[in-house]
N, C-alpha and C positions, 0 to 999 in steps of 0.2 A: 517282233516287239515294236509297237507304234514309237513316235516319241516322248506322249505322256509315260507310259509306262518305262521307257528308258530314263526319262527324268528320275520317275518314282524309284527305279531302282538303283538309281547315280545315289540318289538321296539318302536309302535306306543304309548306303555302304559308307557312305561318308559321315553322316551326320549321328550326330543332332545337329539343331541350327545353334548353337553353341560354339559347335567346332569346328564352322562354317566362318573363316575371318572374312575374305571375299571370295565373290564367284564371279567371274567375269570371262567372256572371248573373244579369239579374233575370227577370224574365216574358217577356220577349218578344227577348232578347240574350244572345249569347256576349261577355262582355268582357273583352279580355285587352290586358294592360301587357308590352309586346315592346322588347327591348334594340334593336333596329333595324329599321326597315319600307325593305325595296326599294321601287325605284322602282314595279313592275309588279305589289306585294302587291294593293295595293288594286282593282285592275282584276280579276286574277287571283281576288280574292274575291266579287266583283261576280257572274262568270262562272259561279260555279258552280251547279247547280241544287238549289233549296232557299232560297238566299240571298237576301231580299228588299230589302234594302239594307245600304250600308255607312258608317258614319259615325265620322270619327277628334274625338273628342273632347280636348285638350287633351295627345296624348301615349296615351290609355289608346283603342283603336281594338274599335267596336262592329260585330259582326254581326249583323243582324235577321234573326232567323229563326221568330218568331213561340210564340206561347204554345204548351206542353207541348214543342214541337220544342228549344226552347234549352236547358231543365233535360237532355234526354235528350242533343244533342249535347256539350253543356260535360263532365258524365259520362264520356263515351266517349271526348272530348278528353283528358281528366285519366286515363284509364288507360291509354293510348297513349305519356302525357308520364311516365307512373310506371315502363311498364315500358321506355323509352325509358332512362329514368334506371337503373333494376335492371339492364341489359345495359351499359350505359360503368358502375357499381361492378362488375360482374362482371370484364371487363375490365383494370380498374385493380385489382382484389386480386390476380389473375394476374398482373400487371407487378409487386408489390411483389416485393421479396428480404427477406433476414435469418433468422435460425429462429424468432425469438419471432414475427414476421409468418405467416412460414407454419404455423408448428401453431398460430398464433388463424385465419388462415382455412379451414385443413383442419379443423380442430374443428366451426368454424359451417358448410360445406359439408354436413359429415356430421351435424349436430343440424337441418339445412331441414326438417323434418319436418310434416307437417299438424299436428300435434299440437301442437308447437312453434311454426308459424303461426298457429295460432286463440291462442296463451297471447300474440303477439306482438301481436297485433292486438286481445285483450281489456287487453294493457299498455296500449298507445295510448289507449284510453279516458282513463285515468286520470294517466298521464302528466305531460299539460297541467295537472291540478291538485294537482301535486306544490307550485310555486311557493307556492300560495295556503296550502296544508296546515302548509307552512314557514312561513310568516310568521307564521299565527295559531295554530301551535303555540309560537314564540315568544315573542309576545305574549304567552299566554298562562301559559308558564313562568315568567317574567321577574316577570309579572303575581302569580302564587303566590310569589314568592320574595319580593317587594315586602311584599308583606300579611303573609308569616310574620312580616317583621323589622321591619315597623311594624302591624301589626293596625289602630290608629286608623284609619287611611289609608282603610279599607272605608265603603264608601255615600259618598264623595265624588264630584263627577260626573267627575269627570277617569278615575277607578278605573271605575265604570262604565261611560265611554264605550270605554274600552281593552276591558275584559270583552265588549263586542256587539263589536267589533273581533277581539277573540281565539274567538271561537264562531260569527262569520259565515260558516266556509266549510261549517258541520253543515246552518245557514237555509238555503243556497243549495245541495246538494251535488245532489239526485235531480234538478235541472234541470240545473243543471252537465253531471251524466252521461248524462242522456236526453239532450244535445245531443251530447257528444262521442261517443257511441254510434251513434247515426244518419249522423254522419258517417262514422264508421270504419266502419262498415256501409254506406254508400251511397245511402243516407236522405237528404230534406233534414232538415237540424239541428234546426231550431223546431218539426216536428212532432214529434221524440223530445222536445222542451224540454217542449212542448204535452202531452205524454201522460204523461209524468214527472208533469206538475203537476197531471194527473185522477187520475192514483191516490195523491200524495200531500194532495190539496186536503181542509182538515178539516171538511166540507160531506160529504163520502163517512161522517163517521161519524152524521150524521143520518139515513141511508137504511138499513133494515134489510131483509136477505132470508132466507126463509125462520127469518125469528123472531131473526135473528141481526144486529147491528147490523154493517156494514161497518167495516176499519180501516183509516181515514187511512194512508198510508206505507209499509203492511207489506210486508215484503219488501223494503224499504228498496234500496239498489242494485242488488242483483241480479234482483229483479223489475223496477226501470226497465231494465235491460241486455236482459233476454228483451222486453219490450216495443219498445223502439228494433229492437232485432234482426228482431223480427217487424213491425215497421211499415214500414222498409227494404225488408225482402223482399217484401211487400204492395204498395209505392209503385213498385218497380221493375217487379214482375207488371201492375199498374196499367198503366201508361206504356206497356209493349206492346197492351193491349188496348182500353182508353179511346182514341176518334177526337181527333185532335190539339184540335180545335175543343172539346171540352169539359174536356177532361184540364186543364187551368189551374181549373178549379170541381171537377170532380165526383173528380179523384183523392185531392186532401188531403181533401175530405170523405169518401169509405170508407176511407182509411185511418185518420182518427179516430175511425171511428166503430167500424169495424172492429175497430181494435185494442184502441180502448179499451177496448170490451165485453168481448174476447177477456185484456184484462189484470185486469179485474177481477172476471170469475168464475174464471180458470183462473189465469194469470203469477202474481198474488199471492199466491191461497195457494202455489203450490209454491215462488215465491218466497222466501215466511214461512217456509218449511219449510225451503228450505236455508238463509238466511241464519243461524235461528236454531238450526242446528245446528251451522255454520260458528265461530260468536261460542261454543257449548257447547263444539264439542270442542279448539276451541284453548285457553283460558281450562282446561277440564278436563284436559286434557292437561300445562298449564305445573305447575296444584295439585298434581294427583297425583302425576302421574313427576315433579315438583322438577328438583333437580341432575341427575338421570339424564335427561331429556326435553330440557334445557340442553345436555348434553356430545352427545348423538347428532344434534340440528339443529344447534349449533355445528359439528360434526366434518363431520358432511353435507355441508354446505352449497358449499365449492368445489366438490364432485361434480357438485353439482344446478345450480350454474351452467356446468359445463363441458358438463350436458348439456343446457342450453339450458330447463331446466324451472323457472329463478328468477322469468321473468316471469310465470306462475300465482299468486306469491305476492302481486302489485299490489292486486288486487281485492281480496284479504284480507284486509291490512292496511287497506286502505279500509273494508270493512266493522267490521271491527273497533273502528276509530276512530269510525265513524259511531253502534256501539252503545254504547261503554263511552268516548268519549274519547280513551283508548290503544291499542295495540298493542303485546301482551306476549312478542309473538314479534318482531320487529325488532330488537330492544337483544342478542337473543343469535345471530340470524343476522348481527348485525353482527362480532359478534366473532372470524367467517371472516377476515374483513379484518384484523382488530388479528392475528390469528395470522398474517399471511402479513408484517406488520411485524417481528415477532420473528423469523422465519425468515431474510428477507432480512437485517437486520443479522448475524445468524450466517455467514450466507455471505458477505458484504461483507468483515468479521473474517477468514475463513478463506481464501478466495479468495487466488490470485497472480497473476488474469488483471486486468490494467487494465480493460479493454472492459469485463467482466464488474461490475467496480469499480466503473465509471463508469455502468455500465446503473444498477445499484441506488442510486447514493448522487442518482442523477438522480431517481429513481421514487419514493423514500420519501415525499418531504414530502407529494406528491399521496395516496399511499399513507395518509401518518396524515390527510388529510385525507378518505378515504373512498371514493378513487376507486381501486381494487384492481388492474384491470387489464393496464396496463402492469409490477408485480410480479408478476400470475399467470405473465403468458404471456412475458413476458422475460427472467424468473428462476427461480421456484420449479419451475413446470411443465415447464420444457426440462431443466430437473437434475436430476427428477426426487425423490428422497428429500426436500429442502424440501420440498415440495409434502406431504408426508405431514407434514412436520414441522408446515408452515402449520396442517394441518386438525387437530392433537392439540392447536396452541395454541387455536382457533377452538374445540375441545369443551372444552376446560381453561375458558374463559373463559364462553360461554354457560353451563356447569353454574353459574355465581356470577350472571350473571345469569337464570336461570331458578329459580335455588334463594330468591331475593330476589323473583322475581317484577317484576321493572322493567319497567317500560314507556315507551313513548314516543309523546308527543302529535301528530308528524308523523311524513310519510313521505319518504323520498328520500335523507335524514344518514345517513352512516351515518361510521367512523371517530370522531375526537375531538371533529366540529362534534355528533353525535349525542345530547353530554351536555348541551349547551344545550337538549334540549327531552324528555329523560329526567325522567320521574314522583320517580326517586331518583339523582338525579348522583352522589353516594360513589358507591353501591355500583356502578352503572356505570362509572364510572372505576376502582375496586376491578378490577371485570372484566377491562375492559379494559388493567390494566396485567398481568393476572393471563396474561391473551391473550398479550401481547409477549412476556412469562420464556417462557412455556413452547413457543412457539411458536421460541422462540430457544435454550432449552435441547433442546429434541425435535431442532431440525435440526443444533445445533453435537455433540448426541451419533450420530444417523443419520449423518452428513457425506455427502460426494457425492464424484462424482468432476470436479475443477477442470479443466474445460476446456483445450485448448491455446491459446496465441495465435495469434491468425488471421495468416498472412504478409501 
């Protein structure tokens, strides 16, 4: 029995992915936390060949299967339990009814796209450190607002200790993301953490080659992202070819060693190269076009999330933050949102249909709180003409924030929590109310055609 097949048949005994709580290992164990173990699991596990023993430790039930074999079956477990999971959501969007449900899952149906998978799967990276980006973007606003209206307050340690609290997640970010890269790539995690931390280690800028002193970091996320990526692919090639018996030693070491090499004459500098072209042309782009650079991403931007091309922009803003602090593109792609606010009140006002009534006056408050969604594809987007109205208030409003140049120290806010950690709160809120009129006057002058009531 290969190890796909020993996965398959791990699978077939334990599961469904239902009663899969986690599946996780270390060296030499698959071990997985199961909602309930028949009577005849455990035997049935025993039986199978590969499986050197079985032991239920306290609820969480261990398979031995021995070094390099466990890292590969657990692996092959987890994508069995994933796409186990992707066929009952397939499934279950099929069963949904309603029109805002079906043109949101006709829309994502027809945006699957590779292209759109890889932008989905480089989201996921960064995702998980949205939480972190929030809070010590926070801190840190909060932090500047403090110090404007008491200055004294500076070099105190309390002020201090907030400040390494509000700038901890920049210290910790290329291992951050060499971890969650490796996973989302299929890597173990610690070796992406591991290689993150040899091209950012300040030890690299003592070694000179070819006359040219090496740079600590360069490349900054996106060079750790091609490393994780290519170390991943390395570990996996690895694991088929390395003899079980040595794979637990000699795989993590060519893949460190491997890649390292490989990220620090090649990954970094192209790296350097994109990043710091990435931080140029956005930054060059908000100076020059101004207001007009403002109204066309503002105006864009439901387009670009309708066509599934919003999650490209994750990394961005991450990088961005990483070079400068802010991100001067967020504050005015937010303003898609406050314009889809403006609209839906217009139609709320105009409307006769209850349902219709009741859809929007239910939606909004999430809506000013930044979660757009349930407005797009409930209201604006099935009525069509809001939906134009939303995007003329969203370019009304980004031109005030791109003409200002605001920024913002996190990622993830977007709506009214987004002024909490905006560079300049007026002028953003300026925008943003600037957002609502027009996106309210654009659809109450467009209007639509108001729906029948449903019998």
């Amino acid at each position: 029995m290969n190890q796909e097949e020993l996965a398959r048949a791990i699978y077939g005994i334990v599961g469904p992915r239902e009663n899969i709580m986690q599946a996780t290992n270390c060296m030499t164990r698959l071990r997985l936390h199961l909602r309930e173990q028949s009577p005849f699991m455990l035997e049935q596990l025993q039986g199978l060949e590969g499986v050197a023993g079985i032991h239920d430790n306290s609820g969480e039930l261990q398979v031995i299967l021995g070094p390099g074999r466990a890292q590969n079956v657990t692996a092959l477990l987890k994508e069995l339990m994933e796409k186990d999971s992707q066929s009952r959501l397939d499934l279950a969007r099929q069963a949904q009814v309603g029109d805002g449900t079906e043109l949101h899952q006709a829309l994502r149906r027809k945006n699957d796209t590779p292209l759109n998978k890889l932008f989905k799967k480089i989201a996921a990276i960064f995702v998980p450190l949205i939480p972190a980006f929030i809070a010590c973007g926070l801190i840190t606003g909060v932090l500047n607002i403090c110090l404007k209206a008491a200055p004294e307050l500076n070099g105190g340690a309390i002020i201090q200790m907030l400040a390494i609290m509000g700038s901890a997640i920049y210290y910790g970010l290329n291992l951050f993301v060499g971890v969650n890269a490796a996973k989302v790539f299929g890597g173990t995690p610690i070796l992406g953490g591991v290689l993150a931390a040899v091209i950012t280690n300040p030890a690299l800028g003592s070694v000179t080659l070819g006359g040219e002193p090496l740079v600590p970091g360069r490349g900054g996320i996106i060079a750790v992202v091609l490393v994780a990526a290519l170390a991943s692919l390395l570990e996996k090639k690895l694991h088929r070819l390395v003899p079980e018996m040595l794979d637990l030693f000699l795989t993590p070491l060519l893949v460190v060693l491997i890649a390292g090499f490989a990220a620090i004459f090649l990954l970094q500098p192209v790296g350097g190269i994109l990043a710091e072209n990435i931080g140029l042309a956005a930054t060059a782009a908000v100076r020059e076009g101004g207001a007009l650079t403002g109204f066309i991403l503002g105006g864009c931007w439901l387009p670009i999330v309708m066509l599934g091309l919003h999650q490209a922009m994750t990394p961005i803003h991450a990088e961005l933050l990483s070079q400068y602090g802010v991100t001067v593109l967020l504050p005015m792609l937010a303003m898609a949102g406050c314009g889809q606010i403006g609209a839906s009140f217009a139609v709320y006002l105009k409307t006769k249909n209850k349902f219709l009534k009741k859809t929007v006056l239910s939606a909004l408050p999430v809506g000013i709180m930044g979660v757009g969604e349930p407005l797009i594809y409930g209201v604006t987007l099935p009525l069509g003409r809001p939906f134009i109205g939303a995007c003329i208030g969203g370019a009304c409003g980004g031109a005030i924030e791109a003409a200002a140049m605001v920024g913002a120290r996190a990622m993830g806010l977007s709506g009214l929590p987004l002024a909490a950690v905006a560079d300049n709160a007026p002028v953003y809120l300026l925008g943003l109310v600037t957002a609502y009129g027009a996106g309210f006057l654009a659809t109450w002058l467009l209007g639509f055609d108001d729906p029948e009531e449903k019998a």
